[in-house]
N, C-alpha and C positions, 0 to 999 in steps of 0.2 A: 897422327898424334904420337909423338916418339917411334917407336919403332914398329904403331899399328896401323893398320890398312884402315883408314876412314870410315872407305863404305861400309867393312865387316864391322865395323862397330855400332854405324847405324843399324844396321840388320838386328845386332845384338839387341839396343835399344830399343826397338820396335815390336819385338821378340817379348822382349819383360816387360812392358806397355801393357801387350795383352794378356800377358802372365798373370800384369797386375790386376787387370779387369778379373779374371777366369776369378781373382783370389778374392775378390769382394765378392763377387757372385755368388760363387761357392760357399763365403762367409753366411751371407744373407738364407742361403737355400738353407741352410742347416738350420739355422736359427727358426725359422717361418714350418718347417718339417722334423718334427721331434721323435717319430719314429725313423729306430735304427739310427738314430745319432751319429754314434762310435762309427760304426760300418761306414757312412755316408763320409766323416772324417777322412777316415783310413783311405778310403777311392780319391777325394777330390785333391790330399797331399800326394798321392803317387803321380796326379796329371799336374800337378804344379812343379813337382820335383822331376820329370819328363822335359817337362817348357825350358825350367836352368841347366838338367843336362846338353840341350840342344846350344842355346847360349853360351856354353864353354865349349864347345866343339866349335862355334865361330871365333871364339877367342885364341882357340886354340891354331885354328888354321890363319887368323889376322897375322898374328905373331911373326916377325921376320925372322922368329929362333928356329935353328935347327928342333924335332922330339923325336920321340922314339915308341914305336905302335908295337912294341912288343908285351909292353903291360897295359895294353887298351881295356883287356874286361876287367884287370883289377880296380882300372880308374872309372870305369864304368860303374861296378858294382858299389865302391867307396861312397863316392861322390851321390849315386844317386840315392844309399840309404839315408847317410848322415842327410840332404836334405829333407827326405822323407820326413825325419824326424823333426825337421825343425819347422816343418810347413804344418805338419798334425800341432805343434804345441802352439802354435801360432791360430789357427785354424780352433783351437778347445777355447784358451784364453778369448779370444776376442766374442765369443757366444757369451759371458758374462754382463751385466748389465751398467755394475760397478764393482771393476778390481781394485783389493784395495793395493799401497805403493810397494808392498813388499812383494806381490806377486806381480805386479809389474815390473820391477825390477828384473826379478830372477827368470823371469819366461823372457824377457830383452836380450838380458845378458846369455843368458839358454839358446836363441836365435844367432845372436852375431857370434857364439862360440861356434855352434854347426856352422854357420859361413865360413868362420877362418879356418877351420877346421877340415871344412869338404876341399877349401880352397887351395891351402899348401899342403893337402894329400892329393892331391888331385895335382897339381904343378909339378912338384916333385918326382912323380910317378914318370909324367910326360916327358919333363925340362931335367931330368937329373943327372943328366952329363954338362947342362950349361949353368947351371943353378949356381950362385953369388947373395948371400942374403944382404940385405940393407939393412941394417937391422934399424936406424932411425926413420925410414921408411915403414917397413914392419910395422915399429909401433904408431905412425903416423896412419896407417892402413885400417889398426885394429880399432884405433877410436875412432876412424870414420865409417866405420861398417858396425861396431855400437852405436854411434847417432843413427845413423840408418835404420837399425835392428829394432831402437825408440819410436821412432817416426813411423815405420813401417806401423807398427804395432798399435799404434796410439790411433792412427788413422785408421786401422782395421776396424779394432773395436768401437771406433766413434760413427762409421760407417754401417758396420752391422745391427747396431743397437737402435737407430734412429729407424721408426714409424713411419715416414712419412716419404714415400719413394719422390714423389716430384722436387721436395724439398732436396734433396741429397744430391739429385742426378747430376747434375753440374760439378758441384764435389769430390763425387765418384770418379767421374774424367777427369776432369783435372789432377785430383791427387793420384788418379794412376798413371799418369802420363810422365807427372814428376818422380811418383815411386819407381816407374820402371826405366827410367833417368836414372834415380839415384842406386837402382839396383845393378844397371847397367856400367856402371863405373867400379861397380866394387871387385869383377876377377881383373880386372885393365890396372887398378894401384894395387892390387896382392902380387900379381905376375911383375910388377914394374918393381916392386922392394925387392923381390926372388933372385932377378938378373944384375950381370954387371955396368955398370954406366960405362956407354958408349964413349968412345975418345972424341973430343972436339966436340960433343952436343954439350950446348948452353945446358944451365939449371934448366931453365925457361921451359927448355925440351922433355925433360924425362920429370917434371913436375907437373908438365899437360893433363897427365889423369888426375892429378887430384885435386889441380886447381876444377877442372869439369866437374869431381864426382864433390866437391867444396859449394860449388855454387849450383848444382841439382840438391843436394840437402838443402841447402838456404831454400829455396825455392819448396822444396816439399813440405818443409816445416812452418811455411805459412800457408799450407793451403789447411792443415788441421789444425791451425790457430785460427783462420778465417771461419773455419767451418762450424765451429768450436765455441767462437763469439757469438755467430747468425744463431746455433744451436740453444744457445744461452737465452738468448735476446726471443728464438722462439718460445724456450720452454717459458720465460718469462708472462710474456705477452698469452702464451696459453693460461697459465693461472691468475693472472690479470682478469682474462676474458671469463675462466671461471668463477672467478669470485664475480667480478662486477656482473656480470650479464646470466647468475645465474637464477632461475624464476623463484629459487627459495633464499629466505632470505640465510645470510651468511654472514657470523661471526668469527674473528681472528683473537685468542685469547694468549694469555703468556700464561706460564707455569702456576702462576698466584691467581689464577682467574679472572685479573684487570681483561678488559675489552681493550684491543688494541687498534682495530680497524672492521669496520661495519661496508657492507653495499647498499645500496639507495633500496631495497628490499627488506632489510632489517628498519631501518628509519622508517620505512611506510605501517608494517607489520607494528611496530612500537610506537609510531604518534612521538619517538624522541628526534632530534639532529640529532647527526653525525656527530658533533663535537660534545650535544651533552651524552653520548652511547661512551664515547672513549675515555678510556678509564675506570670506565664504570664497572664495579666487581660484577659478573656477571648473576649470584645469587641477590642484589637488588631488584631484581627482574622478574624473580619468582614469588607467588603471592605469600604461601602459609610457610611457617617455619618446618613442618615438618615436611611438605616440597623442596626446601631450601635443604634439608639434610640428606632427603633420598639425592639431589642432585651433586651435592658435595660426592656421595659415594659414585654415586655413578662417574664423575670427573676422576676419582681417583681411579677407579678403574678404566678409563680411556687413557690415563696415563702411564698406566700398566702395560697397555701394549693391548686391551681387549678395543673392539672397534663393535658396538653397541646400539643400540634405537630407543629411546625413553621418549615416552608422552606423561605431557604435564601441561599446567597452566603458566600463561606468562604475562605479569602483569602490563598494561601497558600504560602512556604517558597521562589518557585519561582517567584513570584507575578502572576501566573495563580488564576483563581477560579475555584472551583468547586461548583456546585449548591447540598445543602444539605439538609436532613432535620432531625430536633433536635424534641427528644420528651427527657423532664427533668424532673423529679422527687426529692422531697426534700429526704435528708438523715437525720431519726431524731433516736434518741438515748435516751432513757429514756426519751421520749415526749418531749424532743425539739427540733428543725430544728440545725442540724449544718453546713449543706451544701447541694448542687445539684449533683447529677448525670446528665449529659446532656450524649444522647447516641446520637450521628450524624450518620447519613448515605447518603452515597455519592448517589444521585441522580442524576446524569449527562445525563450518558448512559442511563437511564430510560426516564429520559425528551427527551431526542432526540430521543428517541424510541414514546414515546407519539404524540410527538410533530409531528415523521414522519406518525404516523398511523391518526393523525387526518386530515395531509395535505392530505394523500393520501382519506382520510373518504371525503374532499371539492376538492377535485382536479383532473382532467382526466389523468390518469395513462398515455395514448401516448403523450397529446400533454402536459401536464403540468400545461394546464390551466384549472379556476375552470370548477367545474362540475354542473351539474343541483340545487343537492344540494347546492350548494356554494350558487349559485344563487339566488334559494329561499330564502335562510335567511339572503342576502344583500336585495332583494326585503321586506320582512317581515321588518328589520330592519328600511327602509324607510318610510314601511307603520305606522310603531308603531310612525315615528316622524312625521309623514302626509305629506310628503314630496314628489314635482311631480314627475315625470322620464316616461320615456318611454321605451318600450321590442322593440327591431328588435332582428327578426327570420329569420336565415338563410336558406336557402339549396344549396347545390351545383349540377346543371344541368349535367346530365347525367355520376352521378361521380359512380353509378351502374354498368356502363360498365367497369371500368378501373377496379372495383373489379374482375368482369366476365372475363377481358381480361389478366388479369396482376396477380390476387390470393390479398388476404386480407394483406398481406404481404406487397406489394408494396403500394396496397390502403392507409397504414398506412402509409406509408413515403407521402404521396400526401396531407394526413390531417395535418401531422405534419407541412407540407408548410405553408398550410392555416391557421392552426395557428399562425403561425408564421405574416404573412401578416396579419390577422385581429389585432394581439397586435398590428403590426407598425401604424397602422390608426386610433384607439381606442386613444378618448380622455386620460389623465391620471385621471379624476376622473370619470371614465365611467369604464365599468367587462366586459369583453368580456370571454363566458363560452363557454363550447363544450356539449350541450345537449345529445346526442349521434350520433351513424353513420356517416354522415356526416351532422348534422343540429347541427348550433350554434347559439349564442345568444349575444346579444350586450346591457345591461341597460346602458341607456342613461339619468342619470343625469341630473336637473333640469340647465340651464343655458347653455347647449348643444341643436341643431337642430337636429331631428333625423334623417331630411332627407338630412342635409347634411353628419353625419357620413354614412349613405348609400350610398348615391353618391360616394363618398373617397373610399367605399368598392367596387363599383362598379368598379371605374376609377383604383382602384391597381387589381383588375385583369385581366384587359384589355391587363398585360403583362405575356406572360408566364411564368409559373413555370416550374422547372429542379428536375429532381430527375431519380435518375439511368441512366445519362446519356441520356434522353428523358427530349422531350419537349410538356408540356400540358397547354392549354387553358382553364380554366376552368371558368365557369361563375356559376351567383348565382341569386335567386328566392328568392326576401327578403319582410317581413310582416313587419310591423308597427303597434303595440297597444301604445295607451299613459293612463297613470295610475294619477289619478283615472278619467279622462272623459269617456273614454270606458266604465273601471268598475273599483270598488274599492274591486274587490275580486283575488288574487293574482292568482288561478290555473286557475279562467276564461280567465286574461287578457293573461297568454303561450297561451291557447288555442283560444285563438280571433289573434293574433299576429300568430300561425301557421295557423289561418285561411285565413288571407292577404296574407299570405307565400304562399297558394295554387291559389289565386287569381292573384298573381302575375304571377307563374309559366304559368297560362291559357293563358297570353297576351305577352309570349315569354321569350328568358332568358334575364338576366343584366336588369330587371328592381323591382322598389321597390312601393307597395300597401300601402297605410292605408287603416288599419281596419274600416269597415263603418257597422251599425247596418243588412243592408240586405244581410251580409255575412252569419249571425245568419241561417237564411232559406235553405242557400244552403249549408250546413254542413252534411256530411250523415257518418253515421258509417260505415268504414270503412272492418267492418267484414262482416258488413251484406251485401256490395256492393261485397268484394270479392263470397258469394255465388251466388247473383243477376249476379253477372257478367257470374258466372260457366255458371250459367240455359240461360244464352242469348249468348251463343257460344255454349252450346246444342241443344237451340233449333234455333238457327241462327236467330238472333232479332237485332243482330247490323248491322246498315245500313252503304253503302259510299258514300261518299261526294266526287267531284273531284273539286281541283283548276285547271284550265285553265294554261298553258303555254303558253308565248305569245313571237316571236322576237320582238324586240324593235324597231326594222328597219321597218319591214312592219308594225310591227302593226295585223299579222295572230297565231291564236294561231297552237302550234309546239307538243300541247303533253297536258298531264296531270296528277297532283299528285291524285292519289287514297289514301283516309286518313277515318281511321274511326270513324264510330261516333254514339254514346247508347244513344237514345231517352229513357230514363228511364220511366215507368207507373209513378213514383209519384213523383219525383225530376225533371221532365222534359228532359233537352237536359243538358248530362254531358259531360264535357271537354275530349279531350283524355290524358291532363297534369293529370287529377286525375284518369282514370281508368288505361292507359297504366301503369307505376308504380305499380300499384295492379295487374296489371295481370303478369308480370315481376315477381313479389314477390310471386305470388301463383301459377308458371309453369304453367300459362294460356298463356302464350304469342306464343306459339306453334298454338296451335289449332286456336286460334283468327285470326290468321294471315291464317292460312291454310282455313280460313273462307271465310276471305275477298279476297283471292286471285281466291277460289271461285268466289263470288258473282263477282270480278271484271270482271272473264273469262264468266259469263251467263250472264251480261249487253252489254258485246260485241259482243255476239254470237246474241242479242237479233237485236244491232245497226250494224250489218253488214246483218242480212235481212232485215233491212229496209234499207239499199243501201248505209249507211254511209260511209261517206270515213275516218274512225275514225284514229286521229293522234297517235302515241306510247303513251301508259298507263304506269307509273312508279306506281310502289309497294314499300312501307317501309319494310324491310326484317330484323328483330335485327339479333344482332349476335347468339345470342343462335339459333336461328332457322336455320343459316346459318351454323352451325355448325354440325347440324342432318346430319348424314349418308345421310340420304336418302333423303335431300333436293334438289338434282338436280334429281332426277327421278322420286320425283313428279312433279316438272313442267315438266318435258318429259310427264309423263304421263295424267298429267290437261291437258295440250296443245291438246294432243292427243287425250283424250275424248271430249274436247268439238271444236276438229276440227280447232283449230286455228293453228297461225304462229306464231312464237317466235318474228319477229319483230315489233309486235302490242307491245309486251312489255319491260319494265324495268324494273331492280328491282336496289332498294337504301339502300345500305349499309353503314353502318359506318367506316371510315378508319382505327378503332379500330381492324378491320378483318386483317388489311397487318403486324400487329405484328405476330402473333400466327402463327405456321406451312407453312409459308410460301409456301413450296411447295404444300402442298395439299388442301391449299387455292386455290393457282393459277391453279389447274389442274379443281379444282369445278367452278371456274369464266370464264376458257377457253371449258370447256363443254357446259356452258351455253350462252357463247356468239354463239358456233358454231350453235346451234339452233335460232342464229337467237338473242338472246336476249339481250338488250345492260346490261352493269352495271353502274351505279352511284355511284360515293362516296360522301355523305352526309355528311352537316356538316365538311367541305373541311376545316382548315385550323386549327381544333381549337384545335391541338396536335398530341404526340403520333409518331412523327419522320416521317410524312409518307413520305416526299420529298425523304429519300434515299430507299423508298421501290416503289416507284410509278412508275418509272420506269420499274421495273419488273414485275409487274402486268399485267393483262389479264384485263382493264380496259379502257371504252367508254367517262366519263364525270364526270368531277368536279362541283360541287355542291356549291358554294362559302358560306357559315354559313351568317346566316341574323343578328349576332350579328356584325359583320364587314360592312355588308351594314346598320345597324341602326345609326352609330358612322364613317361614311364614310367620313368623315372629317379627325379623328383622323387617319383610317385604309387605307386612301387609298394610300398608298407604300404596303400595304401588298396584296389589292384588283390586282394591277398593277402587281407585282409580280405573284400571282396566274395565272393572264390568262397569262399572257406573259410565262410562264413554260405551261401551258397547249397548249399552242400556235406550243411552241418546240417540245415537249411531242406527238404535229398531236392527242389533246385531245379536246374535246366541253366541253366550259364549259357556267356553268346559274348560275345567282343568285339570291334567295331565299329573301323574307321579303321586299322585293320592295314596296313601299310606296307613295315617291312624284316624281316631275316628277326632281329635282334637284338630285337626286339618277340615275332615268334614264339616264340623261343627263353626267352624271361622268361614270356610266359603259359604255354607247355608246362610250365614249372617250377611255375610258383604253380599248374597243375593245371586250367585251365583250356586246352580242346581245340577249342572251336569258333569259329571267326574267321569276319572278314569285309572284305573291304580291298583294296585297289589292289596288295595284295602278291599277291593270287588274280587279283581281275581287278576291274574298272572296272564299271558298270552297263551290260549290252547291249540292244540291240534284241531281240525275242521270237526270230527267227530266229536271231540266235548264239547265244542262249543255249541254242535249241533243237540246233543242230550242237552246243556243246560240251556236251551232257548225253548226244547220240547218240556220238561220240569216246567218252564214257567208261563208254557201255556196252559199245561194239563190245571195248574196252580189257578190261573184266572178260568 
């Protein structure tokens, strides 16, 4: 080709082929690796400006021209900075995502100046004894090494910037095949304007390079026109595919907030077409006016340039709502805003999903109402506005058994009751919570008496409740704390309010305590009492106490309740309302009992050598114990070892017993009577269906509950009732909690003789009860 060696110019061309590849590579590596940038630059222009010094040494040797190797390192050192330079600015530029036309320009024109620049310093240097300039050559040379300089460029940056490698890979080759074509022509017409035209070559001849390097640009510059349109057509088809296909729905808005295009997502979410969505302002869509304004703001700030998330309600084509939420983004086009994208997403199903997980997070799964939690952060709530209130703490009396007797099962319809009844009596700006088990809670609001919404809790359950067909009495052990005179610390004041709760419990059921500062002292940990308790039924350290039985008529005591009672070493004398319950809860209540029934049988054995004429002893007997196998042949066999007779004793059960196994109850109560020994049923009235079971039982004596003689006013058709059945029934009956003598006076009437109560005497030590049984023999 004019005065060049062919092959050395393939070589050249082959040469910046891969130059061209190294240079998108190189492009891409930087882009994809962001540390050390500059550095990474700086390295990968020194090995591309290597590649084209190598290429003008084949140019150099193609050449049929005499040169001269005396200024080889100047042309070395020239040549290879100035490219350096233009390969680094080329290599910065094209890491941009969009340049805009002024910096493309000048980093072009930047590029093809280093080219002609390295190019006729580097020529000159070599060729400077044969050197001829063309000059209409020259300028023929410098605009096609600036189209080049474009192209190079444009395809750089179009190649670097694109995501998607399998997409590109075709484009990448090719346009480096053609780049390093059209790079490979550019020192072939620089050298060709430099020299003087050969005598006798045609134009045709010394035009060769440029018609070549003429039709390798054509050729390059459609490959990032090609590439450029597929690029288009994908980006297209990409937000095509985003909108249509995406799972929320999507609108396309203009400036004015007309709808300008919907996806089959939005028309489903709306109940609108397509055609009635478009156009449509999008504030017709939102239900209340003042939604319509919070979203006006919010639009305007999406158009500000914030990119936001609002939930709101959107009306839709049946006038239902659904609750959504919009996240919008501007659409802008050659850096102007022309519109919004708003994507909604229907939140509905999720809120009501939220909404159920946080009711259920404050709320008691069985009975529906709040929970402990709830509670706490109504009380904190109060606290933050300094605002008074008071805590009532429930419990419900002997609501253990019905779990024991009935399974957790039914227990949970008996709470659900009691739920039920504490909402009916609960002020309306008062919380009535379910703390757990059976213990609830009642915050009592400032302008509310606490002790009258206790009272109201007390007096509604005075009626029975129904569930499964049975009937239960259930009564309750309620504490009083008021906020902030007690304390102004929210976890002290539960626990000072379950302290009254327990104080309550000591003085019988259905009644209600305020918390008082010397409850403080008599609080004991309740883990540590369950061990204390183990080691004093080991080593047998709990004493008994007898309450006296007295006829009402004579005035002679008939009997007595054997009750026990834990002189603690450092807490003193503990109630049996606070240990019985512990030991119940820690299958202590077995052995306890097998304790006292002991100690009961070696005080008699003790007061029948001393010649006592000792009246029948009742025994508390729970149901779990009653339920051992082997319960009736250990009192055959106590009886037996220490010599006694079954009719010194009773034992008192709960009526809780005539549900359960009916028969093999009645077979355990008729063995035990044949020896002699009577049964009680305790706590006579206060559930559990026993009247159609009472009858069939193998049973001595009704017991009448001291929560019907405290309230003997209100109970007494029911106290009437009771004896008058037990009367039929050829049953004895007594009653328990006896107090004043206007109590005696109503049981003597309804015909009932045997009492037992604080109006006779209180539960004594074995010793007093033994003086006053000796006083009223000396007396008769």
């Amino acid at each position: 080709m004019y005065i060049f060696d062919i092959k050395t110019i393939a070589l050249t061309v082959v040469f910046l082929i891969i130059s061209s590849i190294m240079a998108v590579e190189f492009s891409r590596q930087v882009k994809k690796n962001t540390d050390r940038k500059k550095r990474r630059i700086a390295l990968y222009s020194l090995l591309l400006a290597f590649t084209f010094l190598l290429t003008h040494i084949f140019v150099i040797i193609s050449a049929g021209v005499p040169f001269s190797t005396g200024n080889f390192y100047l042309f070395f050192l020239l040549f290879y900075g100035i490219c350096s330079i233009g390969a680094y600015s080329s290599l910065s530029l094209a890491q941009r995502d969009i340049a805009n036309t002024p910096q493309y320009i000048y980093t072009s024109l930047l590029i093809a100046a280093s080219i002609m620049i390295a190019e006729y310093t580097a020529f000159y240097i070599i060729f400077r004894d044969t050197i001829e300039i063309q000059w209409a050559l020259a300028i023929l040379s410098t605009f096609m090494v600036s189209v080049t300089s474009f192209l190079l460029l444009r395809f750089l940056m179009q190649i670097t910037n694109e995501d998607i490698y399998e997409f590109i890979k075709k484009y990448k080759y090719w346009g480096s095949v053609f780049g390093g074509m059209a790079l490979g022509g550019i020192p072939y017409i620089v050298l060709t304007s430099m020299m003087p035209i050969t005598e006798g070559a045609g134009i045709q001849s010394f035009m060769a390079p440029f018609i070549y390097m003429a039709l390798a640009n054509l050729f390059f510059m459609l490959i990032p026109d090609l590439f450029g349109e597929k690029l288009i057509m994908k980006n297209v088809q990409s937000h095509l595919s985003l909108f249509s296909h995406n799972p929320d729905a999507v609108f396309r808005v203009d400036l004015q907030g007309s709808i300008l295009n919907v996806n089959k997502e939005a028309v489903e979410l709306t109940g609108y077409t397509a055609n009635e969505l478009t156009g449509l302002h999008f504030i017709e869509l939102i239900g209340s006016s003042e939604e319509g304004e919070k979203i006006r703001k919010y639009y305007r700030r999406v158009l500000s340039g914030e990119t936001k998330v609002i939930e709101t309600s959107l009306k839709k084509a049946d006038s239902t709502f659904a609750e959504v939420r919009i996240t919008a983004v501007r659409i802008i086009v050659k850096n102007t805003t022309v519109g919004v994208f708003g994507i909604v997403r229907d939140i509905t199903e999720q809120n009501k999903a939220d909404k159920m997980i946080e009711y259920l997070a404050y709320h008691d799964e069985l009975t529906n109402l709040p929970n402990r939690r709830n509670l706490e952060k109504v009380m904190a709530g109060l606290y933050i506005k300094d605002e008074i209130f008071s805590l009532i703490y429930l419990d419900f009396d002997r609501f253990k058994r019905i779990n024991d007797t009935f399974g957790h099962s039914f227990g949970d319809k008996i709470l659900v009751q009691i739920g039920r009844e504490l909402a009916k009596v609960t002020p309306e700006n008062c919380l009535v919570a379910r703390i757990g088990g059976d213990e609830f809670a009642i915050l009592v609001t400032e302008g509310n008496k606490p002790e009258i919404v206790a009272a109201e809790v007390i007096k509604a359950f005075q009626t029975p409740l129904f569930a499964g067909g049975m009937e239960f009495l259930i009564t309750a052990s309620i504490g009083i704390a008021h906020f902030p005179d007690d304390t102004s610390d929210l976890e002290l004041l539960l626990k000072y309010a379950d302290m009254a709760m327990y104080k309550a419990k000591e003085n019988g059921t259905n009644h209600f305590q305020f918390f008082d500062e010397s409850m403080v002292d008599q609080d004991v940990n309740k883990f540590e009492l369950e061990n204390e308790l183990r080691n004093a039924i080991n080593n047998d350290l709990l004493t008994v106490f007898y309450q006296p039985k007295y006829n009402a008529i004579t005035n002679e005591i008939t009997g007595a309740e054997a009750l026990a009672r834990w002189k603690h070493p450092r807490h003193g004398m503990i109630p049996p309302g606070v240990f019985i319950p512990i030991a119940e809860e820690a299958n202590l209540i077995v052995p306890l009992e097998r304790m006292i029934i002991r100690q009961v049988f070696s005080q008699l054995v003790a007061w029948k050598e001393q010649r006592y004429e000792v009246p029948r002893t009742s025994i508390n007997i729970s149901i779990i114990h009653f339920y051992q196998e082997d319960f009736v042949k250990f009192m055959q066999q106590s009886l037996k070892e220490y010599g006694l007779v079954g009719e010194l004793i009773e034992i008192e059960v709960t009526e809780s017993i005539m549900i359960k196994k009916e028969d093999s109850i009645n077979e355990q109560l008729q063995a035990l009577r044949e020896i002699g020994i009577e049964v009680s049923i305790d706590d006579f009235g206060t559930g559990y269906s026993s009247l159609s079971y009472l009858s069939k039982l193998s049973v001595d004596r009704l017991k009448i509950d001291q929560s019907f003689v405290s309230h003997y006013q209100e109970n007494r058709e029911i106290i009437s009732t009771i004896v008058s059945m037990a009367t039929n029934l050829k049953l004895k009956v007594i009653a328990e909690g006896v107090e004043t003598e206007s109590q005696i006076n109503l049981l003597k009437s309804l015909g009932c003789q045997e009492v037992q109560g604080y109006y006779y005497s209180p539960p004594l030590p074995s010793n007093e009860y033994e003086a006053m049984m000796n006083r009223e023999l000396l007396a008769n």
